[in-house]
C-alpha positions, 0 to 999 in steps of 0.5 A: 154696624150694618154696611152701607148701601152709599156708594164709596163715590159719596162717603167724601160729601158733605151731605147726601139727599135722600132718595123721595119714595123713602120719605114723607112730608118734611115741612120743618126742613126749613124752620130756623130760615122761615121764623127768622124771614117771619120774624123780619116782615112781621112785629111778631117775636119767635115767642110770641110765635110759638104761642100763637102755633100753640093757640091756633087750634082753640076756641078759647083759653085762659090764661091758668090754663096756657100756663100750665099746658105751656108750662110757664107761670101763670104771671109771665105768660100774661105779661110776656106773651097774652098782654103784648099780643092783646096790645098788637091785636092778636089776641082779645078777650072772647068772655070778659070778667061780667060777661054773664050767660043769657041761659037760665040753666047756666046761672043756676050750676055755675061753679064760677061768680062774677067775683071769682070768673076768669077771663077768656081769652081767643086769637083774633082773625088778624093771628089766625091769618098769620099763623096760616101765612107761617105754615104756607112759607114752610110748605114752599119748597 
């Protein structure tokens, strides 16, 4: 085991701050305090957090492919997570199932019909904003 550097002044401490010049930004020092504050001024679950962390940085999304990169079953993120946020105004359908491209060129080497399209989805304003106002309280020091 290496020697100490601490002084023997310390070793009966609870804890002990590192000195600043040997660390960077910790900005999830705080994460368990900020989600429970979130989670009290706001209707978002710790859940419904997370997802909305995890879709911030898409233009779009379905919801085959939030649950295999979320790794959860497809079912249960359309019920748990996609739906209750789409009713709370957080998430809306960016290309709907009929929504068809206005270019020729796109109809022409579609692998996806009308029939067999899947929805995408996107984060709306309202959840970009709540998101940024989540990374600004871990900021705080």
């Amino acid at each position: 085991m290496p020697k100490s550097r601490v002084s023997k002044v310390r070793m009966f401490r609870e804890s002990s701050k590192m000195k600043p010049y040997f660390l960077n930004k910790n900005y999830l020092k705080r994460l368990n305090q900020v989600r429970k504050q979130f989670h009290s001024t706001t209707d978002l679950s710790p859940s419904e957090l997370d997802f909305l962390l995890w879709a911030y940085d898409l233009e779009f999304f379905t919801i085959e492919f939030a649950a295999k990169d979320y790794d959860m079953n497809k079912g249960n993120v359309g019920a748990r997570l996609i739906f209750p946020l789409m009713n709370s105004g957080y998430v809306y359908k960016h290309f709907d199932k009929l929504t068809s491209s206005k270019m020729y060129i796109d109809q022409i080497f579609r692998g996806e019909t009308k029939f067999n399209y899947r929805v995408r989805y996107a984060i709306t304003q309202k959840a970009r904003l709540a998101v940024q106002r989540f990374y600004s309280m871990l900021e705080q020091e």
